[in-house]
C-alpha positions as CSV (number, residue, x, y, z in Angstrom):
1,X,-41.3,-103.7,-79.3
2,X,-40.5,-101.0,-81.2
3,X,-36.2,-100.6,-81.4
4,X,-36.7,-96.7,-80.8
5,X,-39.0,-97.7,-77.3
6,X,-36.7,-100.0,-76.6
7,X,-33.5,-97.9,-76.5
8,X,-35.2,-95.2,-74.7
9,X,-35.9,-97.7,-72.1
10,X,-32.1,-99.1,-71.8
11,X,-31.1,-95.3,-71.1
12,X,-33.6,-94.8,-68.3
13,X,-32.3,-97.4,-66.5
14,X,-28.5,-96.7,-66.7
15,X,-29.1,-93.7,-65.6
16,X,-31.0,-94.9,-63.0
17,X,-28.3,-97.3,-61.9
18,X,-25.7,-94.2,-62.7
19,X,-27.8,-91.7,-59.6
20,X,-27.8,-94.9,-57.3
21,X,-24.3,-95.1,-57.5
22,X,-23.4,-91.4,-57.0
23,X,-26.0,-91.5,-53.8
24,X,-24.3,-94.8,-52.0
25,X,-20.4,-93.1,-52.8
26,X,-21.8,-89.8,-51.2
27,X,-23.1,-91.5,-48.4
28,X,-19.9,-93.9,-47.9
29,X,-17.4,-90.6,-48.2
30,X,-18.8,-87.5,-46.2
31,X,-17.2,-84.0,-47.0
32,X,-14.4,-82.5,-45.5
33,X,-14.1,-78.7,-43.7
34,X,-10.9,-76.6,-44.5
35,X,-9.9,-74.8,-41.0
36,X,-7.8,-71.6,-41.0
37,X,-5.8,-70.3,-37.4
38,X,-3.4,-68.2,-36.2
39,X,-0.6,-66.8,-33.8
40,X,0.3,-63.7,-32.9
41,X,3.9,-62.8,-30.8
42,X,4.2,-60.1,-28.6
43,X,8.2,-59.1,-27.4
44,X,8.2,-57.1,-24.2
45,X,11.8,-55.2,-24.0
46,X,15.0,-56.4,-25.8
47,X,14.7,-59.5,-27.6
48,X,13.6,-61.5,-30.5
49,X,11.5,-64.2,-31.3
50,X,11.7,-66.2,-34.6
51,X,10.0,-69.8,-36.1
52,X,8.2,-70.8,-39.1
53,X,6.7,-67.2,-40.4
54,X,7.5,-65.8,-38.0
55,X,10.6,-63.2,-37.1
56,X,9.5,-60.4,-34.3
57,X,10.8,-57.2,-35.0
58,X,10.0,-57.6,-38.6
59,X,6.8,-59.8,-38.5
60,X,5.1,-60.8,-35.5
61,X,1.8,-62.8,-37.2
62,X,1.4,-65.9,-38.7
63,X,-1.6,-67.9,-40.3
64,X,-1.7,-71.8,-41.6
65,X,-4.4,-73.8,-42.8
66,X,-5.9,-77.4,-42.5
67,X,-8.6,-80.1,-42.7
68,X,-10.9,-80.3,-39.9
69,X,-10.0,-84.0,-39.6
70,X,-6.5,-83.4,-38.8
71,X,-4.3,-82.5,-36.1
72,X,-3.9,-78.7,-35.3
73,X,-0.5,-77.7,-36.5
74,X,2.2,-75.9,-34.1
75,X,4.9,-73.6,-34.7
76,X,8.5,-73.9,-32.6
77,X,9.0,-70.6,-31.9
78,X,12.6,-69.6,-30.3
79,X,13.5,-66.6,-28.0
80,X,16.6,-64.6,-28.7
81,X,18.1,-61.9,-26.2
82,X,19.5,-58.6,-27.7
83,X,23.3,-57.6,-25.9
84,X,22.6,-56.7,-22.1
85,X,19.6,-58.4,-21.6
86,X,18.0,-61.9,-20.7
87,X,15.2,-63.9,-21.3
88,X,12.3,-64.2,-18.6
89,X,9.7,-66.5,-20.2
90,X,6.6,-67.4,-22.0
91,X,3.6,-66.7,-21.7
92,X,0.5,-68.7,-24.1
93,X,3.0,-71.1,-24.9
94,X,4.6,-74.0,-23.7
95,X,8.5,-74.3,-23.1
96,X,10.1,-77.1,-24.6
97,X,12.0,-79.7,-22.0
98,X,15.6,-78.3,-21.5
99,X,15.0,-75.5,-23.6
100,X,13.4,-72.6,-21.9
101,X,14.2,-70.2,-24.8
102,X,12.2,-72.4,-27.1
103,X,8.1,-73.3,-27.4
104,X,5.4,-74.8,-29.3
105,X,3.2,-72.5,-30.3
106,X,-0.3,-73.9,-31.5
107,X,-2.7,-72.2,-33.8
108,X,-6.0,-70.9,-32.9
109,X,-9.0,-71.1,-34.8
110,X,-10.9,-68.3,-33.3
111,X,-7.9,-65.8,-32.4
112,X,-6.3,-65.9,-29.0
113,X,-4.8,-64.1,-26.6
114,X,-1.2,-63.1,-28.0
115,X,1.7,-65.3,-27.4
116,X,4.2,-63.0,-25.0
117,X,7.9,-63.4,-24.6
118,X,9.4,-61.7,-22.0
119,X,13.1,-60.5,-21.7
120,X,14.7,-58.4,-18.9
121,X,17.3,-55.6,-18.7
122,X,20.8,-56.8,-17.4
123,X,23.2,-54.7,-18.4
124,X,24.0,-51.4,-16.3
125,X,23.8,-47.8,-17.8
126,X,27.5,-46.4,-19.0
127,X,28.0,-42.7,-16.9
128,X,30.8,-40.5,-17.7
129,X,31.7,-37.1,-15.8
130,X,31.8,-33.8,-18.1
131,X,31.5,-31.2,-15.5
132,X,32.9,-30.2,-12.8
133,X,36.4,-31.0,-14.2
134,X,39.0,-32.3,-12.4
135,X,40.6,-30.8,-9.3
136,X,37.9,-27.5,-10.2
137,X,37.3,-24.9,-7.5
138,X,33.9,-23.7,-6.9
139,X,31.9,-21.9,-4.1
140,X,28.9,-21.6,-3.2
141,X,27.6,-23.8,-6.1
142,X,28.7,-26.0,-8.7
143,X,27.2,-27.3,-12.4
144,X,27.2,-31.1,-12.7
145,X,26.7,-32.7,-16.0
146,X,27.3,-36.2,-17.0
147,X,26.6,-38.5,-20.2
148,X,25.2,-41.4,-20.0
149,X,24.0,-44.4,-22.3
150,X,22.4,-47.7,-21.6
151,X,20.8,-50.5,-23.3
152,X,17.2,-49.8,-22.4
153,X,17.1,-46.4,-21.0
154,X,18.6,-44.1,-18.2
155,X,16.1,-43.1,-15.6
156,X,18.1,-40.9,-13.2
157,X,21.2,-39.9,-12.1
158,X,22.8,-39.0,-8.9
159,X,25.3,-37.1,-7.8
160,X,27.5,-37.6,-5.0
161,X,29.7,-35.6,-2.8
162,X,31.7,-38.0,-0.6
163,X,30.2,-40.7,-1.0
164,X,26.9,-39.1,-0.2
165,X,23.9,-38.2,-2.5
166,X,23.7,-34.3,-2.6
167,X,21.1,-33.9,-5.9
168,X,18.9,-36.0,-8.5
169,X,17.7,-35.5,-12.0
170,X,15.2,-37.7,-13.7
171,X,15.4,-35.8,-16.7
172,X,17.9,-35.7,-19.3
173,X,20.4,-34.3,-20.6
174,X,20.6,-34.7,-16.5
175,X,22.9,-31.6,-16.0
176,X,21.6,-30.0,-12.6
177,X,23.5,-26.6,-10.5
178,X,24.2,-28.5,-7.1
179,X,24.3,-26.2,-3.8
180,X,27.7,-26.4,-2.4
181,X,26.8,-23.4,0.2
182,X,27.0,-26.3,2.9
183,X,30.1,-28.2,2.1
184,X,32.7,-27.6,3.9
185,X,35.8,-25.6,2.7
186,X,38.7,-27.7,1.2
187,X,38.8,-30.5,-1.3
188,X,36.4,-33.1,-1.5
189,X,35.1,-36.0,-4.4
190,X,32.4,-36.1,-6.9
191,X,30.8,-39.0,-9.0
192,X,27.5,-39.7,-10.7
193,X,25.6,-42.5,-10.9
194,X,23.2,-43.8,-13.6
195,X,19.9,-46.1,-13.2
196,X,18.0,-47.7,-15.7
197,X,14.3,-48.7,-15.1
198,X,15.2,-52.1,-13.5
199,X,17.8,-50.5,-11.2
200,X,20.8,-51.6,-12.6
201,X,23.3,-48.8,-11.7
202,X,26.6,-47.3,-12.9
203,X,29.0,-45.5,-11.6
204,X,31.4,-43.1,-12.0
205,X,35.6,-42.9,-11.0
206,X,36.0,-40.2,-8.2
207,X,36.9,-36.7,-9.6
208,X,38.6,-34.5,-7.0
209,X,37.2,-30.9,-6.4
210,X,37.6,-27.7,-4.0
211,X,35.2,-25.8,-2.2
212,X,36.1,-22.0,-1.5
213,X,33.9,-19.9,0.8
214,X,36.8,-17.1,1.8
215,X,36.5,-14.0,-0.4
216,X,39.6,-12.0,-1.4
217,X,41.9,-11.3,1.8
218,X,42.0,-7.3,1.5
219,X,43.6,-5.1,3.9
220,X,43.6,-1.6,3.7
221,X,46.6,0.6,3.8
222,X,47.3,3.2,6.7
223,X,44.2,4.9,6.0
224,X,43.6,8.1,7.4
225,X,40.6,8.8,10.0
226,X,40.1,12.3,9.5
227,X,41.0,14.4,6.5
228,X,41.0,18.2,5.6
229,X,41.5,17.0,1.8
230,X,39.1,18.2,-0.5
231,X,40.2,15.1,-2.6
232,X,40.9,12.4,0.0
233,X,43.0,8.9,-1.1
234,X,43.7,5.7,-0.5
235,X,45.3,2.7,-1.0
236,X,45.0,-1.2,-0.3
237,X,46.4,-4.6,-1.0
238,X,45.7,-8.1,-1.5
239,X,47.5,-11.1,-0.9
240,X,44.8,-13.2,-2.7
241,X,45.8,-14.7,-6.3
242,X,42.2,-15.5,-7.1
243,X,40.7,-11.6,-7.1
244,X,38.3,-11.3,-10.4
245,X,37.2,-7.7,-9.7
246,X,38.0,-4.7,-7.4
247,X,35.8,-2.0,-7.0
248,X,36.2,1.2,-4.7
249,X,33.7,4.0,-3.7
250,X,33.9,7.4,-1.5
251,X,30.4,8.4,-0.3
252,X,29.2,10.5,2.2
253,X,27.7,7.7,5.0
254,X,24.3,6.9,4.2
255,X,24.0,7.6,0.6
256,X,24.4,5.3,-1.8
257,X,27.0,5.2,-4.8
258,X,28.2,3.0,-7.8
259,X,32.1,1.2,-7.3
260,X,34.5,1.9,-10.1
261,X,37.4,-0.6,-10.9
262,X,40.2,0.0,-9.0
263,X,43.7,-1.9,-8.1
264,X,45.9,-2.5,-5.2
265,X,48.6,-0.5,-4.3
266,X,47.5,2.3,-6.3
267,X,45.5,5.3,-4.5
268,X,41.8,5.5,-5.2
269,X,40.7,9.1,-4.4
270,X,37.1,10.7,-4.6
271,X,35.7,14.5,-4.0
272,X,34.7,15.0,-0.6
273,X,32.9,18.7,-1.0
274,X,31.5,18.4,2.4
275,X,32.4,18.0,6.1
276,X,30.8,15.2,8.2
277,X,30.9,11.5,8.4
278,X,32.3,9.4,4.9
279,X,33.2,6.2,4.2
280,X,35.9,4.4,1.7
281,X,34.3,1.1,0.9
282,X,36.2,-1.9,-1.1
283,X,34.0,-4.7,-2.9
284,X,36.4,-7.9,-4.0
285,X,35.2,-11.1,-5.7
286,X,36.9,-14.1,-6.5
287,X,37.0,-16.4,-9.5
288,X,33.9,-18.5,-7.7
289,X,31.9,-15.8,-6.7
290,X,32.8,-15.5,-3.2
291,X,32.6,-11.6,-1.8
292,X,35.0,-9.6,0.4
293,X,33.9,-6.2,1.7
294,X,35.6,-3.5,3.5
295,X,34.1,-0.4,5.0
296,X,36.3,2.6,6.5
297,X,34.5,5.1,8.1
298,X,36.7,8.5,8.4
299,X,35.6,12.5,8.9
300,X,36.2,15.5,7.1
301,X,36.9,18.3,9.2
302,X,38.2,21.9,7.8
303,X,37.4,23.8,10.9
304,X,40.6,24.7,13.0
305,X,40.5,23.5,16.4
306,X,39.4,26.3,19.3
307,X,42.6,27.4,21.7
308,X,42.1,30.3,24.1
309,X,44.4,31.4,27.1
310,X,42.7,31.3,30.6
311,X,45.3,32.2,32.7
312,X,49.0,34.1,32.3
313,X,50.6,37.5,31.4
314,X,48.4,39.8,29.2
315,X,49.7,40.2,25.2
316,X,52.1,43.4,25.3
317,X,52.5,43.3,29.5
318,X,55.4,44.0,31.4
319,X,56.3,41.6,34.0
320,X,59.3,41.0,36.5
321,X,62.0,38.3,35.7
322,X,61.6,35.5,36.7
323,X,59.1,32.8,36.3
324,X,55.8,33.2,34.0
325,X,53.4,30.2,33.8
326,X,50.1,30.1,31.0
327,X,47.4,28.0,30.9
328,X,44.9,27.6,28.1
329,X,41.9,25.5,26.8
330,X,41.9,23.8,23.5
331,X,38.0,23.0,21.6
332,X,37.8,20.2,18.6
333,X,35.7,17.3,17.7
334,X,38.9,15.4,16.9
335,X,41.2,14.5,18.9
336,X,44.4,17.1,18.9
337,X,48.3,17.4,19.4
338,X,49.4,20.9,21.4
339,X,53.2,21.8,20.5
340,X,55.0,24.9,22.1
341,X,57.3,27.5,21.6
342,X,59.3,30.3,23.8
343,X,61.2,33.0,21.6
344,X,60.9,31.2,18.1
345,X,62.7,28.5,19.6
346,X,62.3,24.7,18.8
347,X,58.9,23.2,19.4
348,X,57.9,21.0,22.1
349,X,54.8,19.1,22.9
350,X,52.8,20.5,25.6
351,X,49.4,19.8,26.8
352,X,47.2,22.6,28.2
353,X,50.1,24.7,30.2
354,X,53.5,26.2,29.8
355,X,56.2,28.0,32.2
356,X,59.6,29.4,32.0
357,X,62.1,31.5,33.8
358,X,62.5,34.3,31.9
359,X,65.2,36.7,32.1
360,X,65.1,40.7,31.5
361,X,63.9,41.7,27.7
362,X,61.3,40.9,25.6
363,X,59.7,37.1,25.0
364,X,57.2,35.4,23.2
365,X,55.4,32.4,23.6
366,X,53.2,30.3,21.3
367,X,51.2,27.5,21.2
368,X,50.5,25.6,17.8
369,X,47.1,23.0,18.2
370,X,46.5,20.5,15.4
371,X,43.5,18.4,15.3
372,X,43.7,15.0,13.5
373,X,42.4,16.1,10.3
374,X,45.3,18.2,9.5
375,X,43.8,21.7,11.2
376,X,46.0,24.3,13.1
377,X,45.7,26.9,15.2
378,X,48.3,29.2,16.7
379,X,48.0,31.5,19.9
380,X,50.4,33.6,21.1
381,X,51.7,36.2,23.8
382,X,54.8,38.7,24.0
383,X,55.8,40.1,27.6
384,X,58.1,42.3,28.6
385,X,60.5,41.0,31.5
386,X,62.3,43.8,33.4
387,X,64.3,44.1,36.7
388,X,62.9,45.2,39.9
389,X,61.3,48.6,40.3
390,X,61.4,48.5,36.1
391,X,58.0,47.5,35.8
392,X,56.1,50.3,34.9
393,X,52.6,48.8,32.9
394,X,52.8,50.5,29.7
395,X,48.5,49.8,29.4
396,X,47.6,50.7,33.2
397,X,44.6,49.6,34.8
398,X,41.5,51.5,33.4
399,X,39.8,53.7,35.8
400,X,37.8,51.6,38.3
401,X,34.8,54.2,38.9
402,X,32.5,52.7,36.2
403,X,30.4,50.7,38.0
404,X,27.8,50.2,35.2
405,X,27.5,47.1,33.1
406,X,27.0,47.5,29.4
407,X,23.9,46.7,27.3
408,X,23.7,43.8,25.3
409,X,21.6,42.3,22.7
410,X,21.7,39.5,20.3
411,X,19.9,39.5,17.0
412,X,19.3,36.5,15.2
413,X,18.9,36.5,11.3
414,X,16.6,34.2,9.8
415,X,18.6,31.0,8.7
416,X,18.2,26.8,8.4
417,X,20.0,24.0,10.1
418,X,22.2,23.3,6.3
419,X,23.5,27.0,6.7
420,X,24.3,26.9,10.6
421,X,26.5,23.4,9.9
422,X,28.7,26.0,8.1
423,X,28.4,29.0,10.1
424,X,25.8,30.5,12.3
425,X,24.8,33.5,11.8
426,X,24.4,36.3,14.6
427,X,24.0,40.2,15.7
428,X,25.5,40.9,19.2
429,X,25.2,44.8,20.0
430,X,26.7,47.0,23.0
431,X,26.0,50.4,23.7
432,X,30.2,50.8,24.5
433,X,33.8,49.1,23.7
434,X,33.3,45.3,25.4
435,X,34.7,41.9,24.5
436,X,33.9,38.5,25.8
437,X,32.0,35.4,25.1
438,X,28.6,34.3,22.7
439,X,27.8,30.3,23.2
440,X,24.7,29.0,21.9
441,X,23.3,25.5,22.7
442,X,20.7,23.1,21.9
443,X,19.2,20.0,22.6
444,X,21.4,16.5,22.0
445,X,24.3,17.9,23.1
446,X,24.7,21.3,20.8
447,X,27.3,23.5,22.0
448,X,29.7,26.1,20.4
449,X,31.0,29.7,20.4
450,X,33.3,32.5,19.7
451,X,34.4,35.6,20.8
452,X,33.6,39.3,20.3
453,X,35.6,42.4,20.3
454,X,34.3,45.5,19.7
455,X,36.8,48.5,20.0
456,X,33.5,51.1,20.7
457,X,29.5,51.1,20.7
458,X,28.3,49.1,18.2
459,X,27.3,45.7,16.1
460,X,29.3,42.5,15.9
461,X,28.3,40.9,13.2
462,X,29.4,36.9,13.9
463,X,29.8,33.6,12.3
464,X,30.1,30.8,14.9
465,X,31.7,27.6,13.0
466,X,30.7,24.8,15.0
467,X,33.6,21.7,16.3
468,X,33.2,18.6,13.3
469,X,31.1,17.0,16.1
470,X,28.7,19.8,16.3
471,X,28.5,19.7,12.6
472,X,27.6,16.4,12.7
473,X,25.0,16.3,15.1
474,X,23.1,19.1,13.1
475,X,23.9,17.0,10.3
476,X,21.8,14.1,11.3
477,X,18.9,16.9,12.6
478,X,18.9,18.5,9.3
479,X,18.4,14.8,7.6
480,X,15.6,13.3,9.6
481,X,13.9,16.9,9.2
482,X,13.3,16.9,5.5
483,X,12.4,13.3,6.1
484,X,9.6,14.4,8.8
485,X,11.6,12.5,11.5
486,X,12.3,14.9,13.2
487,X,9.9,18.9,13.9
488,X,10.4,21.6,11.1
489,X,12.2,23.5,13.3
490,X,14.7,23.3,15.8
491,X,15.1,25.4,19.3
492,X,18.3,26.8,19.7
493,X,19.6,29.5,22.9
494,X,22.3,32.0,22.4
495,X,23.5,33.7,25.4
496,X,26.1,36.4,25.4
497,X,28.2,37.8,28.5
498,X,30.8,40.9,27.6
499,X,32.8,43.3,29.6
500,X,33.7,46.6,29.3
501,X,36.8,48.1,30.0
502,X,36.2,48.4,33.5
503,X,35.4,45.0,34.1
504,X,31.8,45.6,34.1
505,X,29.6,42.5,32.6
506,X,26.8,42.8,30.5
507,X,24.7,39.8,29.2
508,X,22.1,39.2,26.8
509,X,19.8,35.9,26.1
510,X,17.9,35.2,22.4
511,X,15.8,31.6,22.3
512,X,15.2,31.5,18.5
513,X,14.5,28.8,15.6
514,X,16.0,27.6,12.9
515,X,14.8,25.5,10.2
516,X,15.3,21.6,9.7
């Protein structure tokens, strides 16, 4: 055989032996799968978990790999609570005996549901009291505000008056204005108390308030009811210690009017240009808010009150001695004080009459009438007293064969209700000398006069001041006419009834308008 055939053959068949001996190891050892897995830690509220790769809060995944012929690996995983709160248990994972805090966690090929480690909140919220501060007085409400902290969160906060929930915030900073309208006056405690989500609660020590629903005690000083002042004053005090601000007005009843500052025991004092109806008014408050105020009604009246002589000795008559009695009647709105006098002698009160013995010579006798606002008015008479058979009449009787009554006639001059409340205008004309009595009237009660006195034929020309009640009463007309209240115009009747010298009357009627 030829060597270089020969050799070729030799290698054939080692290699042939060579690929039957890779075949039969192949088939003796079969190949081997590398498997990769993983766990994944979830921590629900304040804790840790840590093991082998793994340190929650930092890292919560881990991944290992291994054969497919060997035994899964695990992973000890261990649970630590953070300060104030507890653990609650696995879930995905299996405690280890004796050691709740502690599991095996195995890995998964395919992914898996999470491994979970639950803690719970144990520790209760920390609550202190900012506002109201201690021993505080408030009215009728009150600002609450407290700081809290806790080791989860705070959810709410209550606040207690007594013992008693009164108000709840849920949302921080959890300051809240609390209604105190309803709490009884006097002193009283306040807490707060804090809640986290699992209801553990703190509370607060009790802080001692006041509640204060009196305003400012104010009481006013001798004020006047009635007034002639053009510049009216008055005074007040307090005995309160808590009085913030004082305010005073003077305004006409029914208007309306700003306060200005003003003080106790000093006079507040205000224009009064018009008569009528006015008020002095006194708005106090107190460091809480609480609200004292005091009205005074009082009238301006400059209109003298209305005295006339009904009965008695004529002015400038001569008389016997002896006795002499008067009588008179007194007109005001107000209500009035009557003092008398006999020969400039001293003053006495009287009320509606006087008498006297009088002895031979001349007299005089007065009367004085004031009204409450400060108003006078004087009447007066002088006589003559003589002895029997010494009493000639120095005016004699005039002569008694007129028998006819004089004409009269009253002219009213357009005018409006604002100008009568001062003085009504009117014409009253008689064809001789005459004197007596013009009184005009209305509806609601209108009613005033005067007199006239006319020395020959001719025109009185009049201007009948109405009493402060009159004045009034047109007042209110006049006001609810511009408003439309009340007709445009207003009916008013004068009627006039005058004698002459001999005692003859005349009278005269005029139904006219005036304007609201």
């Amino acid at each position: 055989m030829n060597p270089r055939n020969l050799l070729s053959t030799v290698a054939t068949l080692i290699a042939l032996v060579a690929v039957g001996i890779t075949a039969g190891a192949a088939q003796a050892e079969p190949q081997r799968e590398l498997v990769t897995g993983e766990i994944t830690v979830e921590v629900h509220a304040g804790g840790t978990v840590t093991g082998t790769g793994i340190n929650c809060g930092i890292d919560c995944y881990d991944s290992r790999s291994w054969y497919d012929d060997e035994v899964p690996p695990t992973n000890r995983l261990t649970a630590t609570p953070g300060t104030g709160w507890a653990f609650g248990g696995w879930q995905g994972c299996t405690s280890v005996n004796g050691q709740s805090n502690k599991c095996d966690a195995s890995y998964s090929e395919f992914g898996s549901e999470p491994i979970i480690a639950a803690f719970y909140d144990v520790m209760a919220p920390s609550v202190y009291l900012h506002y109201p501060a201690s021993d505080q007085v408030v009215g009728s409400s009150m600002y609450a505000g407290a700081e809290t902290g806790d080791n989860d969160r705070v959810a709410r906060v209550e606040y207690l008056i007594d013992g008693q929930v009164v108000a709840t915030s849920t949302t921080g900073p959890f300051d809240l204005n609390i209604d105190t309208s309803g709490v009884s006056e006097g002193a009283h405690q306040f807490q707060a108390r804090a809640f986290d989500p699992t209801g553990n609660n703190g509370i607060t020590a009790v802080r001692n308030f006041v509640v204060d629903h009196s305003g400012p005690a104010i009481s006013l000083t001798s004020p006047v009811t009635a007034t002639n002042a053009t510049h009216p004053q008055f005074s007040f005090d307090t005995t309160s210690t808590d009085v913030k601000t004082i305010g005073c007005l003077i305004v006409r009843k029914g208007d309306d009017a700003d306060y200005s500052p003003c003080s106790p025991n000093q006079w507040f004092a205000a224009d009064t240009p018009d008569e009528g109806d006015w008020q002095f008014a006194i708005r106090a408050t107190d460091n809480v808010g609480n609200i004292t105020q005091v009205v005074h009604d009082f009238v301006v009246d400059r209109t003298a009150p209305d005295a006339q002589f009904t009965s008695g000795p004529a002015d400038g008559s001569v008389i016997k001695v002896g006795n002499v009695a008067y009588e008179w009647n007194v007109s005001d709105g107000l209500p009035v004080s009557q003092v008398c006098s006999w020969d400039n002698g001293e003053e006495v009160a009287c009320d509606g009459s006087a008498s006297r013995g009088l002895a031979a010579g001349t007299h005089s006798f007065k009367v004085t009438v004031s009204d409450e606002a400060g108003n006078s008015t004087s009447i007066s008479r002088s006589v003559t007293a003589k002895k029997d058979g010494d009493t000639t009449d120095p005016d004699p009787d005039p002569d008694t064969s007129d028998r006819t009554a004089p004409v009269v006639k009253i002219v009213a001059p357009r005018q409006t209700l604002r100008s009568a409340r001062k003085a009504l205008r009117l014409k009253v004309r008689c064809d001789e000398a005459c004197s007596g009595k013009v009184t005009v009237t209305g509806a609601g009660g209108i009613r005033f006069g005067g007199r006239v006195v006319l020395n020959g034929a001719g025109v009185a020309k009049l201007k009948l001041r109405p009493t402060a009640k009159v004045r009034r009463k047109l007042n209110r007309l006049a006001m609810r006419g511009r408003r439309g209240a009340e007709p445009r115009f207003f009916n008013l009747v004068a009627k006039a009834g005058l004698k002459d010298a001999a005692g003859n009357t005349g009278k005269a009627s005029l139904r006219f308008k005036v304007k609201a």
